[in-house]
N, C-alpha and C positions, 0 to 999 in steps of 0.2 A: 312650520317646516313640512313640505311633502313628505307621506310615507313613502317606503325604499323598499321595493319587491327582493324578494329573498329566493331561492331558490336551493335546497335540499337534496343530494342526490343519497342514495343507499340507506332509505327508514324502511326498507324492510329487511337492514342487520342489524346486527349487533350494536353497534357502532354509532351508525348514521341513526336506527331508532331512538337510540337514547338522547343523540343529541334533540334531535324531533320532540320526543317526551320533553327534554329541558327546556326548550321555548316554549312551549304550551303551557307551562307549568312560572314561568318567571311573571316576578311581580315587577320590572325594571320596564317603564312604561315605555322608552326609548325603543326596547324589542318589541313592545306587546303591537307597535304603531305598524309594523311589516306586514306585507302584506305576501303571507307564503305559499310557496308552492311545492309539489315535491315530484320527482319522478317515480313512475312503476310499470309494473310490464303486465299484471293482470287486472281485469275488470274486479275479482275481489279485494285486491290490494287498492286500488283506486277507490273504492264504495269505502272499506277502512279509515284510510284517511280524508273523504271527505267527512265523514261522520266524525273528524276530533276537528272539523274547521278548515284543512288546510284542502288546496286546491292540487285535484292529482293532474297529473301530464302522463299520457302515456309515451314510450316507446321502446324497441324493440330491442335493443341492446345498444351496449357500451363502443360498437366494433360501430354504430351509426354514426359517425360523424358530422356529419353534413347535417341531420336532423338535430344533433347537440348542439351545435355552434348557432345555427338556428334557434334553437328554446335558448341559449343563453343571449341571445339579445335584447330578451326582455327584461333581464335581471340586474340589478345594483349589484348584488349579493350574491353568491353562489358558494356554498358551503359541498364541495363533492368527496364525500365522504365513502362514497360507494368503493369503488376502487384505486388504493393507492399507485398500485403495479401498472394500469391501463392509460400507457402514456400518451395512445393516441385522442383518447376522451377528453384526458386534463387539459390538451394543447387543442380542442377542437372550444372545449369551455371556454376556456380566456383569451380565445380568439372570438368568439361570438361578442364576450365583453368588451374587445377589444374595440369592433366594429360599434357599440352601443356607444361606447365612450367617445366615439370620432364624430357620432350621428347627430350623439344630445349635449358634448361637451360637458359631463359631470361626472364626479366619480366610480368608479365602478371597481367592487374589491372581490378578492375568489380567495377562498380557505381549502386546501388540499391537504386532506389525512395522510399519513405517512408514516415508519417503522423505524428503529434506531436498529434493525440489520441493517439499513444503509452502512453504517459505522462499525459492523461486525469484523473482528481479525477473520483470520483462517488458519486456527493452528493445527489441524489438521490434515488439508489437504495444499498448502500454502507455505506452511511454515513460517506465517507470515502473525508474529502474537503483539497485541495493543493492551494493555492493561490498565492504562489510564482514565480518567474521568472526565467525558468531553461537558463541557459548560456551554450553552448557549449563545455566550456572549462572544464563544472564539466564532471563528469564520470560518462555519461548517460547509457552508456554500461551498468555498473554497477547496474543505476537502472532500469534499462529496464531488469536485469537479476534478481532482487528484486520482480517488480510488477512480471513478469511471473513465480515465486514461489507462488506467491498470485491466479493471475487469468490467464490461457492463453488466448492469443488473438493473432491471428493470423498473422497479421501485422508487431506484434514486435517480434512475435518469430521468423518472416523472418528475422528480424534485426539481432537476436542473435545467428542465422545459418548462417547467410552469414558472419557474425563476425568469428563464430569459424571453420567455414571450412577451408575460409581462409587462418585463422592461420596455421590449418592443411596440407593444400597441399602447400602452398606458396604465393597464389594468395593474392595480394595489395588489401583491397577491401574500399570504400566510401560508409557511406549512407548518403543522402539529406533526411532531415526529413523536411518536408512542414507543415506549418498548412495551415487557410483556403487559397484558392488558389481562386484570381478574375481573369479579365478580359477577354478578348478575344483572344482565340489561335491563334499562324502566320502554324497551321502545311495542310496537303495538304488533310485535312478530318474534322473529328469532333473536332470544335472550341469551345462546351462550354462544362463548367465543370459540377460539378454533384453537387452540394451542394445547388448554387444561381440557378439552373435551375428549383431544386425539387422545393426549398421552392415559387419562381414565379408557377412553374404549380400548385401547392397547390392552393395559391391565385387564379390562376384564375376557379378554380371549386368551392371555398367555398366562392366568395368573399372580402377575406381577407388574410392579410399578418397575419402567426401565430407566436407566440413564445412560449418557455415550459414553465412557471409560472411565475414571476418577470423578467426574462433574464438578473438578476444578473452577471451570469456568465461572463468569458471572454476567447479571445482566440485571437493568435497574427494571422494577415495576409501578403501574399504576390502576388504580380502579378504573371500571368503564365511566363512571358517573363523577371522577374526577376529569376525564379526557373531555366529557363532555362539558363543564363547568370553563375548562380552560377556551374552549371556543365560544361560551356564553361572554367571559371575557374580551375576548375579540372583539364578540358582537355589541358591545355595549361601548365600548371607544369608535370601533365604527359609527355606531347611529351617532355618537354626539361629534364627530369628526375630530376626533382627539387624535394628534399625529403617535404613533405609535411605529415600532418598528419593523416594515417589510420588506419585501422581495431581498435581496441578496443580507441583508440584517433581521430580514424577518422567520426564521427557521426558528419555530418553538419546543423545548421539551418538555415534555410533562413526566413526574416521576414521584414516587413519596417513600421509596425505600431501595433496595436489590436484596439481591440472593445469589446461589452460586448453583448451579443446574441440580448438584448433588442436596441441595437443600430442599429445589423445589422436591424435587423425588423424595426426597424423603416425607418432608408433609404431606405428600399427597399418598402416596403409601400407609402413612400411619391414619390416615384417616378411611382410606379404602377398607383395608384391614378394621378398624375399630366399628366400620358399617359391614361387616361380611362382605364384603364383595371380594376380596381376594384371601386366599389360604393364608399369606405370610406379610408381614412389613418390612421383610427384608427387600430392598431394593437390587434390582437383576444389571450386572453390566450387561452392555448391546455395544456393540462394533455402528462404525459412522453409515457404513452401508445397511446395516439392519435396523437404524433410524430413519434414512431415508425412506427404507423399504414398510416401517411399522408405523412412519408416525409422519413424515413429508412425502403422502402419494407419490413414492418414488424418487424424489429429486433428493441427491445428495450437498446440493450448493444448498439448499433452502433449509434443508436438515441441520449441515454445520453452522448455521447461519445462527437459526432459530434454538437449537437446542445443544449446541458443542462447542459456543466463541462468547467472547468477550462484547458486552455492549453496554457501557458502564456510561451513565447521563446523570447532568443537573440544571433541573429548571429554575434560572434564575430571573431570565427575562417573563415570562408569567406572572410569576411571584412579584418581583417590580410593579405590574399592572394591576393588583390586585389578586390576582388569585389565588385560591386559599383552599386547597385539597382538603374535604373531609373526611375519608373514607379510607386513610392507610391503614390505621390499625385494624380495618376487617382481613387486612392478609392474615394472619395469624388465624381466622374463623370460613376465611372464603372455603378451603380446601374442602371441610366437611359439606358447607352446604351446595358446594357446586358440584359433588359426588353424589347429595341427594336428590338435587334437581336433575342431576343426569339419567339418573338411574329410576326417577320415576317417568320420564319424556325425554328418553336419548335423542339427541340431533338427528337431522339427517346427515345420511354420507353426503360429504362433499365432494365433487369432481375439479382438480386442478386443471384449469385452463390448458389448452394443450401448446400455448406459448411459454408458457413457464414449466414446462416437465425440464426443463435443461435450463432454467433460470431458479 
C-alpha cells in the first residue's frame, strides 16, 4: 500500500501538539507509514519540528486562504486542529482536498476540531435552557444546522462548511467536538489550555476563584491526551480504509465525565487555596458581564457559552471504534497540578481575534 501524506495544522497548541506528540509516539504501524507534515509561522517553530521528523510548511496565517487550499492538495489527510472558529481556513482546506481528490481520483479525508458550545443553551441572555444529554449518534448536524438558523456562531458554522463542502467536492470529512478540555499537553510548545488557565489568572488578581451566579449549569469533560487518542482512532480506520462514520454521521464526542460550573469553581479554588495562591476557598459570585469582562476577553456570548450554559455530551460513536479514554480519573488531581504548572510558567496572555469579540 502507498504511504498517505498527513498534514497537521496547530502543533504549536495545546491541542494540535499533543495530538502531534500522539503520532510520534504510536506503535500502530498503519500511522507510523505517513508521511507528515505540519504547519508553522516561525523559522523556530519549523527547526522544532523538524528535529522530531516531521516536515514544517511555513505560512503566514489562517486569514491565507489561497496558500491553504494550495498546501492542502498535497495531503490524503489533514488533521486542522489549529482553529476550530476559523471558517474560512476549514473551507479553503477541504477544498484544496477537494481539487486532489478530482486530480488523483483517491481518497482524501480532513479531521476538524471543534467545541460542544456549539450545543450550549442560553439561559441567561436567551432564555433559552437545554438540559439534556446529546449523544453522538442523534443528528447533531442537523442541529447545529437549527441553532445556526437561530443565531451564527462561528465555531459551528465551521462545522456545517466543512460538512457540506465535503459532501461537495468528495472529501471524507470528521469533526471531534470537545467540551471542557483539562490536563496538561504531551506537544513540543504551549501545554496549557485556555479555560482553567483564565479562570486561575482571574483568581490570582482578584483573590478568588469566580463563578456566574449559582453555577447551576453543567458541561461534560475530557483530557487533552484523551481528545488526542480519539483522533489516533480515526487515524487508524482511515489508514486501513475501514468505512467508519462521516460528514453529516460523522460529528464525534469525546467525553469521560461532567460537572456543573459551581463544581469546577470549587475544585479549583480548594486547590488554589491548599497552594497559597489565593486568601480564601470560598468561591466569589461574578455577574455574566463580569465573566465576560474577567475571563472571555470581553465577549459575553463566549462567556455564557463557555462558563454559564448547559453542554451535556456522550461519546458513543468513539467508543464503538475503539476508543478507550484513560485519563478520567486525573480530573479529581488535574486542578492541583494545572495551578502548579501555572504558577510556575504562567501562559501567555491571549489576544481574541477581533472577529470573534461579538461572537
Amino acid at each position: 500500500m502507498a504511504s498517505r501524506s498527513l498534514l497537521i495544522t496547530g502543533v504549536s497548541g495545546y491541542i494540535g501538539g499533543t495530538i502531534l506528540s500522539s503520532i510520534l509516539a504510536t506503535q500502530d504501524q498503519s500511522i507510523q507509514r505517513l508521511k507528515i507534515s505540519a504547519l508553522v509561522r516561525s523559522e523556530t517553530h519549523a527547526s522544532t519540528v523538524q528535529a522530531l521528523g516531521v516536515c514544517p510548511l511555513m505560512f503566514s496565517s489562517f486569514d491565507d486562504t489561497e496558500a491553504l487550499e494550495k498546501i492542502a492538495e498535497k495531503f490524503d489527510v489533514i488533521i486542522h486542529a489549529g482553529a476550530g472558529w476559523h471558517t474560512p481556513s476549514a473551507k479553503a482546506l477541504v477544498t484544496g482536498q477537494g481539487a486532489r481528490r478530482a486530480a488523483l481520483d483517491r481518497p482524501v479525508h480532513y479531521i476538524q476540531i471543534s467545541g460542544t458550545s456549539n450545543l450550549s443553551d442560553r439561559p441567561h441572555t436567551d432564555g433559552y435552557t437545554d438540559t439534556h444529554q446529546f449523544s453522538d449518534e442523534e443528528d447533531i448536524y442537523s442541529y447545529e444546522k437549527y441553532r445556526e438558523s437561530r443565531e451564527t456562531y462561528y465555531q459551528r458554522t465551521t462545522d456545517v462548511t466543512v460538512i457540506e463542502t465535503g459532501e461537495a467536492l468528495g472529501v471524507t470529512t470528521y469533526v471531534i467536538m470537545a467540551p471542557t478540555i483539562f490536563g496538561l499537553g504531551t506537544g513540543p510548545f504551549n501545554r496549557s489550555s485556555i479555560q482553567l488557565p483564565a479562570m486561575i489568572s482571574d483568581a490570582v488578581k482578584s483573590g478568588a476563584v469566580s463563578v456566574v451566579s449559582e453555577g447551576k449549569t453543567i458541561w461534560s469533560h475530557v483530557h487533552v491526551q484523551d481528545v488526542a487518542s480519539l483522533h489516533m482512532t480515526l487515524l487508524e480506520h482511515i489508514c486501513t480504509e475501514s468505512q467508519i462514520p462521516s460528514g453529516r454521521k460523522g460529528i464525534y464526542f469525546c467525553e469521560t465525565g461532567e460537572h456543573s460550573h459551581r463544581e469546577f469553581s470549587e475544585m479549583l479554588s480548594k486547590a488554589t487555596h491548599e497552594l497559597g495562591v489565593v486568601p480564601t476557598a470560598e468561591v466569589k459570585e461574578i455577574t455574566l458581564q463580569q465573566a465576560g469582562d474577567k475571563l472571555a476577553l470581553g465577549s459575553l456570548l463566549r462567556a455564557e457559552l463557555s462558563f454559564a450554559a448547559n453542554a451535556r455530551c456522550k461519546a458513543v460513536l468513539g467508543r464503538k471504534l475503539g476508543w478507550t479514554p484513560l485519563h478520567g480519573a486525573e480530573w479529581d488531581t488535574t486542578f492541583h497540578a494545572e495551578v502548579e504548572a501555572f504558577m510556575k510558567n504562567p501562559p501567555r496572555e491571549r489576544e481574541l481575534p477581533s472577529s470573534l469579540t461579538k461572537n
